[in-house]
N, C-alpha and C positions, 0 to 999 in steps of 0.2 A: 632117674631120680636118685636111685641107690648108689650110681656113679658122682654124683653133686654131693653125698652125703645125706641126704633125705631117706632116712627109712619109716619114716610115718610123716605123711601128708592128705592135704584133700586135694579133690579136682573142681575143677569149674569149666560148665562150657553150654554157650549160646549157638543155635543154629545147626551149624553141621556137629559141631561141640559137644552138643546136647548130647548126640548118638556116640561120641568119641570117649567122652568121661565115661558112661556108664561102664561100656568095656576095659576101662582100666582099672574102676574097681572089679572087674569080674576076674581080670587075670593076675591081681595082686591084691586079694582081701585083706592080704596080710600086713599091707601097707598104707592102702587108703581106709585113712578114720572118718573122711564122711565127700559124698557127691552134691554139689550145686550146680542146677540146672533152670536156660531162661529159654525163652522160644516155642518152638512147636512141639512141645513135650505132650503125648497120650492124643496123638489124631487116631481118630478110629480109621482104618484098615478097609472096614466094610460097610456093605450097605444095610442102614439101619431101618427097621422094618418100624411099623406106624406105634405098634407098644410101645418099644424103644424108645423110639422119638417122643414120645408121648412121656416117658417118664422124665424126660431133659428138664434142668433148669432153664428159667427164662436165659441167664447167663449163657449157660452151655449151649441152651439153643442158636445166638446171637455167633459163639465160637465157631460152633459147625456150619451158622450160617455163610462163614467168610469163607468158606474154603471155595463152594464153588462161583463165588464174587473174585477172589483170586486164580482163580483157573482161567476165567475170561477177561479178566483186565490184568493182572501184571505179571503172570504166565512166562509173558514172549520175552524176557531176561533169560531166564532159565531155558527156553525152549533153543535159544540159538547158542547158547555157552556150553550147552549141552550135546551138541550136534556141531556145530563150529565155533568155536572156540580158540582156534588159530586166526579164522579169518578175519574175527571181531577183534579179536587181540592184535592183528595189524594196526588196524584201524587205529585203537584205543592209543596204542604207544607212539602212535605218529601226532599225536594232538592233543596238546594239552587243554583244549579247551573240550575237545571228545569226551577224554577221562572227565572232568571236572563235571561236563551234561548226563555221563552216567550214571556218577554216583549220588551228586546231588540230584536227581530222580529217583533214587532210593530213600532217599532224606525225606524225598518230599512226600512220597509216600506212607512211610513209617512214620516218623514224629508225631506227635498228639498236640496240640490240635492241629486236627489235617488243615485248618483253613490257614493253619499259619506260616511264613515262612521258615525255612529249614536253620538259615543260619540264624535268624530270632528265638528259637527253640534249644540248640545244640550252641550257639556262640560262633561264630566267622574259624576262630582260629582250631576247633574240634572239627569243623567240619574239610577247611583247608589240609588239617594233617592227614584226614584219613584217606583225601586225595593224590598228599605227597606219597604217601605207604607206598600205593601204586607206580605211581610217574617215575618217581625217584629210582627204585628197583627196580621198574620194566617189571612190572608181574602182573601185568592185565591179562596177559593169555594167559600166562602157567597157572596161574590162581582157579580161572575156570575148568581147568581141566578133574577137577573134586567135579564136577556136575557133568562131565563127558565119561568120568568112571563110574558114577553113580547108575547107569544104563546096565552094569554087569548087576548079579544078586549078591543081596547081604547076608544071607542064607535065611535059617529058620528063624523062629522067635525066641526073643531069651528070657531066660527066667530070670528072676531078679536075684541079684547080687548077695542080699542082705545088709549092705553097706548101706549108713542112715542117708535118706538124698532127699532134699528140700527144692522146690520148685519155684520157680515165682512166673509168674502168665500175665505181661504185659498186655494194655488194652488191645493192643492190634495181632495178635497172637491166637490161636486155636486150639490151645490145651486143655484137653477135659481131663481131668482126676480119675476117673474114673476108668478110662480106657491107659492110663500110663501106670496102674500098680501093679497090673500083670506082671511087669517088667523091669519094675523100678521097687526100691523100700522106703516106698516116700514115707517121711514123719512130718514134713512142713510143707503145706502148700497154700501160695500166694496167688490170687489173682487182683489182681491194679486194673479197677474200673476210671473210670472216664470222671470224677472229681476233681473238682478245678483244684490247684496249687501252683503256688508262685515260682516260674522258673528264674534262675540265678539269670537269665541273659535276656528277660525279657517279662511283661507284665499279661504274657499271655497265659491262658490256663490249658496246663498241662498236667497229665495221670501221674 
């Protein structure tokens, strides 16, 4: 960034993101004026004992409930990109209608409401680009290979940066507050429940 000319900036980042931003305000305080993060920010780590559990919001309880709902239904993405990830990435780059069945099964997954369709949700031509990203570049393997490195360790845990960082916990997301300020210097945090609003591509209700 200091090479672009940026010596005070923010970061932002969803997903793997999430874990990427914070670290760059950790290694240039003196640059990043503040972190915004979306995703699975504050999954608890371990097994929580019946107190514990017992003091969750209805909310929080609902968050933690997804996690092991996602361990046995949409798991097996991760499990073979993480393990083969060459082999799938054949696959993907030879078909363009391959790519277009994997990703759109992510859509369909994530978007709110699940009963909707993906391109009614996100719009035909948001959902097309983010298939082109892929096809166009041939990065359907290399792309997974973040989830084939992720099998090494990320070391200890971190303390938090002190840089201000805002959250926001989409309804289909696992983010508890509470387990992410070890880490993080949250000053804003957002969770988006399941309240109908008008999507711009469709009259279906979405968070």
């Amino acid at each position: 960034m200091s090479r672009l000319g940026y010596h005070r900036y923010g970061v932002q980042g969803g997903d793997i993101g999430a874990d990427v931003s914070p670290e760059v305000a950790r290694i240039a305080r003196d640059a990043v004026i503040g972190v915004h993060l979306n995703g699975n920010v504050g999954v608890p780590l371990h097994e929580l004992d019946e107190a514990e559990r017992a003091s969750l919001s209805p909310l929080e309880r609902d968050r933690l409930n997804r996690v092991p709902r996602f361990m046995s239904e949409e798991f097996g993405y991760i499990s073979i990109q993480s393990t083969r990830p060459a082999t799938l990435g054949a696959a993907l780059a030879d078909s363009p209608v391959g790519q277009l069945a994997w990703i759109v099964d992510k859509f369909r997954e994530w978007t709110h409401p699940r009963e909707a369709l993906p391109h009614d949700v996100v719009g035909i031509d948001r959902l097309l680009t983010n298939v082109m990203l892929y096809w166009l570049t041939d990065t359907a393997s290399s792309s997974a290979y973040v989830g084939y490195m992720q099998e090494s360790s990320w070391g200890a845990a971190k303390s938090a940066s002190g840089i201000p960082t805002a959250v926001i916990v989409f309804a289909h997301d696992v983010g508890i507050r509470r387990y992410a300020e070890p880490e993080h210097a949250v000053t804003r945090w957002t969770d988006v429940r399941t309240e109908a609003v008008t999507s711009p591509h469709s009259k279906s209700p979405r968070p």
